[in-house]
N, C-alpha and C positions, 0 to 999 in steps of 0.2 A: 681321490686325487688322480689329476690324468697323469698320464708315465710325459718324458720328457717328449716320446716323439710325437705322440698325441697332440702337446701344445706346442710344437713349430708346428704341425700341420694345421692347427686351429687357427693359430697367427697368422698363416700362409692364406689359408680363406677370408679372415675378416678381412687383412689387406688390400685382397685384389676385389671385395665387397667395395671398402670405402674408395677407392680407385674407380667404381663406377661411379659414382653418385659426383657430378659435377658440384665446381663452388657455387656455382649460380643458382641451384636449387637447394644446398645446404643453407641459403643466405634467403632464399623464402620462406623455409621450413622458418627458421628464426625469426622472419617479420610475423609470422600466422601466429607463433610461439606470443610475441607483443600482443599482435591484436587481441588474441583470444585472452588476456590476463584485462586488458582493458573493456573490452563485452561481460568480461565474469565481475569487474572492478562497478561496469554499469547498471549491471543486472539486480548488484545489492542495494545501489544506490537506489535504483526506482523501483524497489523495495519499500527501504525504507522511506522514501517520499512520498508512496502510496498510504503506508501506516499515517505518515504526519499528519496529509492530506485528511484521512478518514478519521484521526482524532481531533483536528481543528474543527472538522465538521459538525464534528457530535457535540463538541465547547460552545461553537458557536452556537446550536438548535437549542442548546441547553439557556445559554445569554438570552436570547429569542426567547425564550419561553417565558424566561420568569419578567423579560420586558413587558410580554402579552399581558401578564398577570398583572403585573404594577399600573398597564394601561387599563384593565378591567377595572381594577380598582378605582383606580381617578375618573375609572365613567362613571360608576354608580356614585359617587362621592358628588362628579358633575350634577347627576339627575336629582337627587335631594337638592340640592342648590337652587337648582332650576324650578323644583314643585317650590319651593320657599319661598323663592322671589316673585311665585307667579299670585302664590298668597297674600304677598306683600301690595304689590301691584293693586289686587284685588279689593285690599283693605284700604290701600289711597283712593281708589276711586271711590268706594263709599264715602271716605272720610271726605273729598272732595264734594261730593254730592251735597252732604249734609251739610258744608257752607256753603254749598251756595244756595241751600233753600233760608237757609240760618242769613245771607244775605239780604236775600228777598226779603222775609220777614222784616228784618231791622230798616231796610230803607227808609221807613218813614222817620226813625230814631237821629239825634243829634251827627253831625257830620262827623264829628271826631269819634265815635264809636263805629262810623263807616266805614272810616280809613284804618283801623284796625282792624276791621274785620275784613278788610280788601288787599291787605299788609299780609295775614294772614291764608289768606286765600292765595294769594302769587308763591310765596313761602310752598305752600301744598303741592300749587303746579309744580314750581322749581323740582320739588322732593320729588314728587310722582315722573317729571323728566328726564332726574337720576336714577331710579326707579327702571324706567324704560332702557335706560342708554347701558344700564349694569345690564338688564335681564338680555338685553339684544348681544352685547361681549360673554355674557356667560352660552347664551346660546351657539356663537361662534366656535368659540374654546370646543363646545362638546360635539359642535360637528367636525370639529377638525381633530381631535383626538379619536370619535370613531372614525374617519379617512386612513387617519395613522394605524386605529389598528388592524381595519381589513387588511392596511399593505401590510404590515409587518403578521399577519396571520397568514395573509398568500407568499409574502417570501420564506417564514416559516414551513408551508407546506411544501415550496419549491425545494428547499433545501432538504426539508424531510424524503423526499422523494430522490431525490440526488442521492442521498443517502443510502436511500433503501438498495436504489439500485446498484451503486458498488460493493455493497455488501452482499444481494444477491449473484452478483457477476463473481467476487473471491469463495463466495460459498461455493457456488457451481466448479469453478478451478479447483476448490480443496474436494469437492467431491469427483473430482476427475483425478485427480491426483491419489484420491484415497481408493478408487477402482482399480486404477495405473498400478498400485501398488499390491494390493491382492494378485492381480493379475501375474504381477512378477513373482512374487513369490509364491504361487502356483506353479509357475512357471521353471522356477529353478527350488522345489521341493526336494530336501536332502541336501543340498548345497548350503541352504540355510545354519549357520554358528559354525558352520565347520570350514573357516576364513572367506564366509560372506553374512555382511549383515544389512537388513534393511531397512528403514525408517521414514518416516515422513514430518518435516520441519520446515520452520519458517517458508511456507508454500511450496515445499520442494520436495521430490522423494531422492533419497540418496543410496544408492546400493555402491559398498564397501566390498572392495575382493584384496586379501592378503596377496603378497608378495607371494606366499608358498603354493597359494592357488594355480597362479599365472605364470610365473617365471623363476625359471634360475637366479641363485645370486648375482647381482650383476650383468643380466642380461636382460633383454627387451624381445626375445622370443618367445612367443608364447606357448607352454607345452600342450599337450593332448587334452588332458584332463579340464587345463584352461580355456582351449576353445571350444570344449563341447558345453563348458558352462556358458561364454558370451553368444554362443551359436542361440542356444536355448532363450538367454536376455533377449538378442536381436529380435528372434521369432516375434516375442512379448510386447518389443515396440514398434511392431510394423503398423497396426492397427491405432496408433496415437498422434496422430499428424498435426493435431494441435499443441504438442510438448514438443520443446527446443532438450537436446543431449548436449552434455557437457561432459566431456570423459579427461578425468585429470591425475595427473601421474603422481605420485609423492615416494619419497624415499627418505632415509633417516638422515641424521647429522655426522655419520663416519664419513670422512673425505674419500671421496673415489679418486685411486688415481688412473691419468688418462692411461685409456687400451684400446687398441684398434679405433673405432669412427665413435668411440665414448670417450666425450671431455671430460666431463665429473656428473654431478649428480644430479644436477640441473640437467645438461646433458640425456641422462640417462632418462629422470623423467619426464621429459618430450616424446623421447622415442617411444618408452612403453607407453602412453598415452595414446598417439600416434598408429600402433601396432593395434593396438583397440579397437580404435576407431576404423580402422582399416577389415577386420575380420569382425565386425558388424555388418557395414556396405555390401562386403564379399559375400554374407549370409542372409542376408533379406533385403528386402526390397526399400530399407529404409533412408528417406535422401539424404544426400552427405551436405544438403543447403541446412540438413535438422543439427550435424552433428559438427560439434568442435572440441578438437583436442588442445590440451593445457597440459605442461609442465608448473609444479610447482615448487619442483626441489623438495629442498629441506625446510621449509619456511613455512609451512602449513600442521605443524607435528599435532596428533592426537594425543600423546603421550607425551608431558617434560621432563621426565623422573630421572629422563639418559640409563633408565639401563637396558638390559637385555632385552628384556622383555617389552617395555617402553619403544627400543627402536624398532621390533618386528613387528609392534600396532602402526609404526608411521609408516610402514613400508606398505604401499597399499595405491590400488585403483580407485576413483570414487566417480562413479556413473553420476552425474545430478542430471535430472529430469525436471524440468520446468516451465509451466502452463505459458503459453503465448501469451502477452497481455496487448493484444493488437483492440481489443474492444475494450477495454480500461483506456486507451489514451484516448480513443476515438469520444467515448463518454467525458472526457476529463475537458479535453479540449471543444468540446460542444456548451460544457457548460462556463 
């Protein structure tokens, strides 16, 4: 605990602190505070619409497919039809043949035996012209169902291909992501369970720094030990120009009450978020157009249990790292 003179002196400095910072930039800090929750708000969003996207796709090649199939089937079904009717065909013009030699022959015979056998004779044509008029409609059918399936085999493949390559493109991101990630934790070796932890999910890597890591209770200054550990991160992602940073503050559910240029906890995690992002820039070369800070307050908690222990998990940084998806829209909207 500080002695009494200790904290008028401390009060005496944050005062004439918040006393510089004009309203006009505490009122853009706060617009950046909006944007950046609506970028994070969007980022999940076309997320998830990529996943949609890439399971509609794979529904639909699957529909596709087994249409190919049913269209395969109705062509061989077609081609028997067609060898049948061209047998048929075959067997009328003999049959035709033979009356009219069967004709010939009889002509010298009674008339009214003529005229049934010329009765019968027109009857054969007739047949044999249904014959022709079926076998030419069946032959239509079966060139226009193979038309139907080359296209639906070339859209098939188009879509197969579409496919392949968004799956290649997220595979490439998770194996950059899965480097990114090695690399970090190389990188801050030893720091690892001992209130930082690393993971990589839903396409993203997350690196987790405790409250005890980085700051005082209740404060957004970061101690020694903290910046030699973000010094060390920064190093890590200089070399990553393709992943967008998102450093975002969280703190538990105890109400803070206002002190010096801290309103409450929302408040608070802004600034340390803020403070982050700031002794990143200051330590490498990495652009501050990669990096955005977010407050989340208390509304993001890893722990619900409310207790002790439960609140010193939510109290916490979380770095997220996330692959650019400038050539997923460029693919998306091309097809």
């Amino acid at each position: 605990m500080a002695t009494k003179k200790h904290y008028i002196i401390y009060a005496l400095m944050v005062s004439m602190l918040f006393s510089c910072i004009p309203a006009k930039k505490y009122e853009e800090l706060k617009a950046r505070q909006q944007a950046c929750r609506d970028e994070n708000s969007a980022l999940k969003t076309l997320n998830q619409d990529l996943e949609e996207q890439n399971n509609e796709l794979k529904a639909s090649i699957e529909m596709i497919q087994k249409q190919r199939s049913q269209f395969q089937s109705d062509l061989a079904e077609s081609k028997i039809d067609l060898l049948t009717m061209n047998n048929n065909y075959d067997n009328l013009k003999e049959t035709y043949r033979l009356l009219t030699d069967k004709n010939n022959k009889q002509s010298s015979k009674n008339k009214s035996a003529t005229d049934k056998l010329m009765t019968q004779l027109q009857q054969t044509q007739v047949d044999l012209q249904n014959q022709e008029d079926a076998l030419r409609a069946l032959e239509t059918s079966l060139f226009k169902k193979e038309a139907d399936l080359k296209k639906l085999s070339a859209d098939l493949k188009s879509r197969e291909t579409r496919v392949n390559e968004l799956e290649a493109m997220i595979n490439k991101k998770d194996e950059a992501l899965a480097n990114l990630k090695k690399k970090v934790k190389k990188a801050l070796l030893g720091f690892e369970n001992n209130g930082l932890t690393i993971e990589q999910k839903n396409g993203k890597v997350y690196v987790s720094l405790d409250e005890s890591l980085l700051f005082a209770s209740g404060s957004y200054k970061v101690g020694g030990k903290g910046t030699d550990v973000l010094k060390k991160l920064a190093k890590a992602l200089e070399g990553s120009s393709e992943i967008d940073i998102v450093v975002e503050g969280h703190t538990d559910n105890v109400p803070l009450k206002s002190k010096g240029d801290i309103e409450d906890n929302w408040d608070l995690s802004v600034k340390r978020a803020t403070a982050v992002v700031k002794i990143i820039t200051k330590n490498s070369n990495v652009s501050p157009k990669r990096l955005t800070a977010a407050g989340r307050g208390e509304y993001l908690p890893l722990d619900l249990s409310n207790t002790v222990e439960g609140r010193k998990k939510n109290r916490r940084i979380e770095v997220i790292l996330t692959p650019k998806l400038d050539e997923l829209f460029e693919l998306l909207e091309n097809n």
